[in-house]
C-alpha positions as CSV (number, residue, x, y, z in Angstrom):
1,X,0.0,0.0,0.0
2,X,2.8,2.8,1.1
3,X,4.7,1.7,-2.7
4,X,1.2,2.2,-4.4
5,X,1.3,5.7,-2.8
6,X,4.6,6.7,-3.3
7,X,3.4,5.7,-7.1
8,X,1.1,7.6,-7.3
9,X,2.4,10.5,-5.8
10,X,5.2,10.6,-8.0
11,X,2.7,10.5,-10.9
12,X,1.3,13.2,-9.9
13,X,4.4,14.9,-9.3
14,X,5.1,14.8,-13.0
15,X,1.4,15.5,-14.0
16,X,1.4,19.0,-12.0
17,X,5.0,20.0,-13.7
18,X,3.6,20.9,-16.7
19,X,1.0,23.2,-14.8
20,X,3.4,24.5,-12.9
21,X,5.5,25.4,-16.6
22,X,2.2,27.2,-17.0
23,X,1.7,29.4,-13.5
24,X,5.7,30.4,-14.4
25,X,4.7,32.4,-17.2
26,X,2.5,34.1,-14.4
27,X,-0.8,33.7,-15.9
28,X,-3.8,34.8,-13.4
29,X,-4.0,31.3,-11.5
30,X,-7.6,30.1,-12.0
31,X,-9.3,29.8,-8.6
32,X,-10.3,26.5,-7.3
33,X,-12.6,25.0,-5.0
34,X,-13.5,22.3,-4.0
35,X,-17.3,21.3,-3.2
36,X,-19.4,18.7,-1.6
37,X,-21.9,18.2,-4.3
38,X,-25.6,18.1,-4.5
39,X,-26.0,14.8,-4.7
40,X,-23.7,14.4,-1.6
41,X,-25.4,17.0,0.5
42,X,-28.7,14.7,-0.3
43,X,-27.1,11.7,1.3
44,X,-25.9,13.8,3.9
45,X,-29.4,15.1,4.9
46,X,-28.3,19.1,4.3
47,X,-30.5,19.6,1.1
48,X,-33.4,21.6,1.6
49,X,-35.6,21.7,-1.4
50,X,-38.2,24.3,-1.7
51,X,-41.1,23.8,-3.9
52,X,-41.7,27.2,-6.3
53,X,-45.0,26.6,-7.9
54,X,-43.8,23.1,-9.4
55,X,-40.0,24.1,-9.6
56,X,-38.0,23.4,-7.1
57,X,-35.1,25.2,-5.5
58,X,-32.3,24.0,-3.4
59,X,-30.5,25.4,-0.2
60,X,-27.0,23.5,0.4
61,X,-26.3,23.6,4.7
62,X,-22.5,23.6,3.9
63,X,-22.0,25.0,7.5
64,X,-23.3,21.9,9.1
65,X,-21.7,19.5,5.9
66,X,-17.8,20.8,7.6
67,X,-19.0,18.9,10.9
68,X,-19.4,15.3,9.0
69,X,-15.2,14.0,9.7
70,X,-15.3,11.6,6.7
71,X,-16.0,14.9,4.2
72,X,-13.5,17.5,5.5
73,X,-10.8,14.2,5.9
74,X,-11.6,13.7,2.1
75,X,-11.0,17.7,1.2
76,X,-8.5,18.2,3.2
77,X,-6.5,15.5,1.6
78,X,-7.4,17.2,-1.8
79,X,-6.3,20.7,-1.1
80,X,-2.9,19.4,0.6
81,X,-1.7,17.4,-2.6
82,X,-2.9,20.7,-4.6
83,X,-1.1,22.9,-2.4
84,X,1.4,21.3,-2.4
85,X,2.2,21.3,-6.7
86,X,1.2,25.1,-6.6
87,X,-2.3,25.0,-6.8
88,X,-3.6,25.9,-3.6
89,X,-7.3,26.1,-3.7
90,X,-9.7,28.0,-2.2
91,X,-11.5,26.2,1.3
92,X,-15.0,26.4,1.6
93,X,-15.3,26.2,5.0
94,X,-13.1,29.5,5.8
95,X,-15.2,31.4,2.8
96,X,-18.4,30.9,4.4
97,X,-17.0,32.1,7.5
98,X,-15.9,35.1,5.7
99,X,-19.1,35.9,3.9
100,X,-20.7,35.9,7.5
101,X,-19.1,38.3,8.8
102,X,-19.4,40.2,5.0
103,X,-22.3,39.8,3.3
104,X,-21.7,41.9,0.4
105,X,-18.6,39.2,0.5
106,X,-18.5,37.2,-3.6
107,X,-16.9,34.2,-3.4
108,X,-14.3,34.0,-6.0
109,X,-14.1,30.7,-8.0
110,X,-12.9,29.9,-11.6
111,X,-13.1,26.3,-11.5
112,X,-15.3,24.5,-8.9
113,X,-14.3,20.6,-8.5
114,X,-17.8,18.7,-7.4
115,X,-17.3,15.8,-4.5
116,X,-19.5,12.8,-4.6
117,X,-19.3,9.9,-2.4
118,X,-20.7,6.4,-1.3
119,X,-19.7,4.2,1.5
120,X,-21.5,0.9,1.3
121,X,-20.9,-2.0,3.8
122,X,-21.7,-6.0,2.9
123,X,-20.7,-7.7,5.8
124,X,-16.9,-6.8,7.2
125,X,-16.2,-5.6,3.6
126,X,-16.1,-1.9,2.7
127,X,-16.7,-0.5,-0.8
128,X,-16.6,2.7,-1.9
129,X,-16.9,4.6,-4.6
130,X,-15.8,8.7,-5.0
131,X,-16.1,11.2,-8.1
132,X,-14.5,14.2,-8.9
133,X,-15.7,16.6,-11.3
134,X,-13.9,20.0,-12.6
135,X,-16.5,22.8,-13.4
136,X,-14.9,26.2,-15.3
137,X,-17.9,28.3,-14.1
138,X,-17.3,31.3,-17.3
139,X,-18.3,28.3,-19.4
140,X,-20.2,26.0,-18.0
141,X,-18.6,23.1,-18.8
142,X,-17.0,20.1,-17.4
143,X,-13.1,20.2,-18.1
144,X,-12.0,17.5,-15.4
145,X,-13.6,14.4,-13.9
146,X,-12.5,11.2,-12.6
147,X,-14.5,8.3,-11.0
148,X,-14.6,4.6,-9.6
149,X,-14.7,2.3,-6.8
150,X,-12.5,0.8,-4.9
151,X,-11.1,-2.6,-4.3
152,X,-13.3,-4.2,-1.7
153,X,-11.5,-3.4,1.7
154,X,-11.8,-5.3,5.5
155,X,-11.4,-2.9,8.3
156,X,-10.8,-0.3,6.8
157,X,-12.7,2.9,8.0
158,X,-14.3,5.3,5.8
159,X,-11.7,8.1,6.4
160,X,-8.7,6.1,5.4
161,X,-10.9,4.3,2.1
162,X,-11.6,8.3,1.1
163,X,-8.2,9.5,1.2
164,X,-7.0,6.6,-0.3
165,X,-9.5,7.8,-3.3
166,X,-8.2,11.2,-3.5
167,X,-4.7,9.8,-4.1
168,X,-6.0,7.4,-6.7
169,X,-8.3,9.5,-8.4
170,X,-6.1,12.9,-8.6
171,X,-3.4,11.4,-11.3
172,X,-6.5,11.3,-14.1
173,X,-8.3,14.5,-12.6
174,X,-5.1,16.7,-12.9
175,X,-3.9,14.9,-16.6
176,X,-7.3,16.8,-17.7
177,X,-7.0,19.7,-15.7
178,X,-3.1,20.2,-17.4
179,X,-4.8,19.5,-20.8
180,X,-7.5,21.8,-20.4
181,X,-4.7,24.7,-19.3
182,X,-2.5,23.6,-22.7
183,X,-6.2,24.3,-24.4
184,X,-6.1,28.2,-23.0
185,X,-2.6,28.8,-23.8
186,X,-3.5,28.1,-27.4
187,X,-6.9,29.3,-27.6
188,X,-7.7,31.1,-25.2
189,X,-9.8,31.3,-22.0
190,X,-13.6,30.8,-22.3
191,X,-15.6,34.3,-21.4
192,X,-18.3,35.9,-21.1
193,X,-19.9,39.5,-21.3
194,X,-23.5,40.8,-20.3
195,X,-23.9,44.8,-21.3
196,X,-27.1,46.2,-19.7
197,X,-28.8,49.4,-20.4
198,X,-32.2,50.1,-19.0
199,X,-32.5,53.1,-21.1
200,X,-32.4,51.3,-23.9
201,X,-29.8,52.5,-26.3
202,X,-27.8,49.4,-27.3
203,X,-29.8,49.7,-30.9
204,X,-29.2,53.5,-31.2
205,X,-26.9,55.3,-33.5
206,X,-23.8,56.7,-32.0
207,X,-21.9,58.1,-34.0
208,X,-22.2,55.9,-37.2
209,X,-22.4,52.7,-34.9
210,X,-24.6,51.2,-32.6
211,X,-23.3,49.6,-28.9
212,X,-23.6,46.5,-30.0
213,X,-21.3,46.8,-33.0
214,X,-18.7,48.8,-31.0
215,X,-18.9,45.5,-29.1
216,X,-19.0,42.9,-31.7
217,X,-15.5,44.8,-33.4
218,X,-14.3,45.2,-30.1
219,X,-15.0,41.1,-29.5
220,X,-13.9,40.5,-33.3
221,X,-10.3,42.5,-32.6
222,X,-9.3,41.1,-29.8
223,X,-10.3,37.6,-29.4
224,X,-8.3,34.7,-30.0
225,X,-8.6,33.7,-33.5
226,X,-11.8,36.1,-33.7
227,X,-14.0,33.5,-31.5
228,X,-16.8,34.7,-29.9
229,X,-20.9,33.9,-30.3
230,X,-23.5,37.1,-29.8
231,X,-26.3,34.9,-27.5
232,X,-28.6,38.1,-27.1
233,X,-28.8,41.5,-28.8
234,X,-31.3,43.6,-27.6
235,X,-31.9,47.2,-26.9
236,X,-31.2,47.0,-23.6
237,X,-29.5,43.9,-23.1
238,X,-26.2,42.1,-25.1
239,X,-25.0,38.7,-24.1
240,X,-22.0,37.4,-25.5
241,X,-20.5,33.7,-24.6
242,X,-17.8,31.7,-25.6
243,X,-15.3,34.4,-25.6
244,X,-12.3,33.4,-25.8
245,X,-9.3,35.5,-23.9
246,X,-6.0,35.4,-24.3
247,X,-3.8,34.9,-21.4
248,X,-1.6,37.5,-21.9
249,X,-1.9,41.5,-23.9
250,X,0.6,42.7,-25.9
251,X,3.0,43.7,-23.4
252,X,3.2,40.6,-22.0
253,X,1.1,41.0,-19.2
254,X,-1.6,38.3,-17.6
255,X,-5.1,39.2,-18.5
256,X,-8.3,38.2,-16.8
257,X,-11.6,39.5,-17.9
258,X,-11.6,43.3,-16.2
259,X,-8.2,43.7,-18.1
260,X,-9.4,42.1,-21.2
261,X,-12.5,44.2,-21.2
262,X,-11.2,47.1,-19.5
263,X,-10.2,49.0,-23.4
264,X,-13.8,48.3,-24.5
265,X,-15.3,50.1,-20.9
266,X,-13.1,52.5,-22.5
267,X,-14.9,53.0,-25.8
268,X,-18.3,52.8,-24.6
269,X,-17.0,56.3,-21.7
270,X,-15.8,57.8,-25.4
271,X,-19.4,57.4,-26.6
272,X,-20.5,59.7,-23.4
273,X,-21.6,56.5,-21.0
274,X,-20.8,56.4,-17.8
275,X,-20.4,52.5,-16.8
276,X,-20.1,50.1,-14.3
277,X,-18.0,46.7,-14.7
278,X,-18.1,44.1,-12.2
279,X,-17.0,40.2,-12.0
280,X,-20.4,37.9,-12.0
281,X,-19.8,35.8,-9.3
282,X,-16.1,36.5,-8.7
283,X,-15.3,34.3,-11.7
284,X,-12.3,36.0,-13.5
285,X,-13.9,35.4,-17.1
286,X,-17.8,36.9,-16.2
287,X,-18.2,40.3,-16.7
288,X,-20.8,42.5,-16.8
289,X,-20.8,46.3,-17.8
290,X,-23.9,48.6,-17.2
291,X,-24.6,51.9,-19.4
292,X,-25.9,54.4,-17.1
């Protein structure tokens, strides 16, 4: 068992050294945190559901969730081999704490990683089985995940069986992760960009252009390789998705999206708005600019 770990930590050793190539460049890090996921919180009794005239919403107890030893044992493990290869993540438990004594407090997150987990027990043997999945919240999408059960175990607690997962299952999780950073080096990192103007003037003529084709030149100029996809263009509303950023502007310096769209706050002042840009939800690619 200790020579399967040293294994695997070595593996993952090697895995995190091409990240690491990356953060030298000094690219703005993307934030991570890890998560106890729906699903989880359902086992765990801490999912309220409320119904909302046949739709149903959901309130995760995450306060109580840090009291269950098996869960913060199988995080803590996580963010100490993370930390440890230079990707130190962000802990939920001490950014709840934070937004309680803040409330206007956004917590920041770029990537949130998903924990699911089942302990079953047939007789003295203990099986369990753990997933991992990477969410990049500016997109939307999935761009890590590893999953499986274990090798039937006899006396072996809970604890141990979910650390012993997170050593297992990290070596696949961070191969993606690493591929998905590669992907933003060459293409870009995913975006997006609300514009809001409750006067409605997105439509109007100023001078020879309207807002949203200041934007979609702006978008067109800048992006990598041109990519970008107008979801919504209305007078008092643009969406824009799929935006992808490079890391790095002309002089060589990281970008995240207030720099990126910092020139095009810029242009829409010279057309005699006076704006607003913050981060949606602390995510480094979410933006969103109001026209007042």
């Amino acid at each position: 068992m200790q020579a399967t770990k040293r294994i695997c930590l070595l593996l993952l050793a090697i895995l995190m050294g091409g990240i690491c190539s990356m953060s030298a460049q000094k690219a703005k890090k993307p934030r991570l945190l890890i998560v106890p996921s729906d699903a989880l919180m359902y086992k765990l009794g801490l999912l309220e559901a409320t119904d909302d005239v046949g739709d149903y919403n959901f309130y995760q107890h995450y306060k109580l969730a840090f009291l269950n030893d098996e869960l913060k044992a199988c995080i803590a493990k996580f963010e100490e081999l993370m930390r440890e290869r230079g990707f130190p993540l962000t802990n939920l438990e001490m950014a709840l704490k934070k937004a309680q004594d803040n409330p206007d407090y956004v917590l920041p997150i770029d990537i949130r990683i998903d924990l699911n987990y089942k302990v079953t027990q047939q007789g003295p043997r203990t099986f369990l089985y753990a997933e991992f999945a990477g969410i990049d919240m500016a997109a939307l999408k999935n761009v890590a995940s590893a999953s499986g059960e274990s090798q039937p175990a006899i006396g072996a607690t809970a604890i141990s069986l979910l650390q012993e997962a997170v050593i297992d299952k990290i070596d696949p999780f961070c191969a993606q992760l690493q591929q998905t950073f590669e992907e933003w080096v060459s293409n870009g990192r995913e975006g997006s960009l609300i514009v809001r103007d409750e006067r409605g003037r997105l439509e109007q003529d100023h001078g020879g252009r309207t807002v949203g084709e200041v934007i979609e030149e702006f978008l067109e100029k800048h992006c990598v390789g041109s990519s970008f996809n107008i979801d919504q263009m209305e007078e008092e509303v643009l969406q824009a998705s799929q935006i992808m950023m490079p890391l790095f502007d002309d002089a060589g310096k990281a970008l995240d999206g207030r720099r990126f769209f910092k020139p095009l706050e810029q242009q829409l002042k010279s057309l005699g708005f006076k704006t607003k840009m913050r981060n949606v939800a602390g995510s480094i690619g979410q933006i969103e600019i109001t026209l007042k």
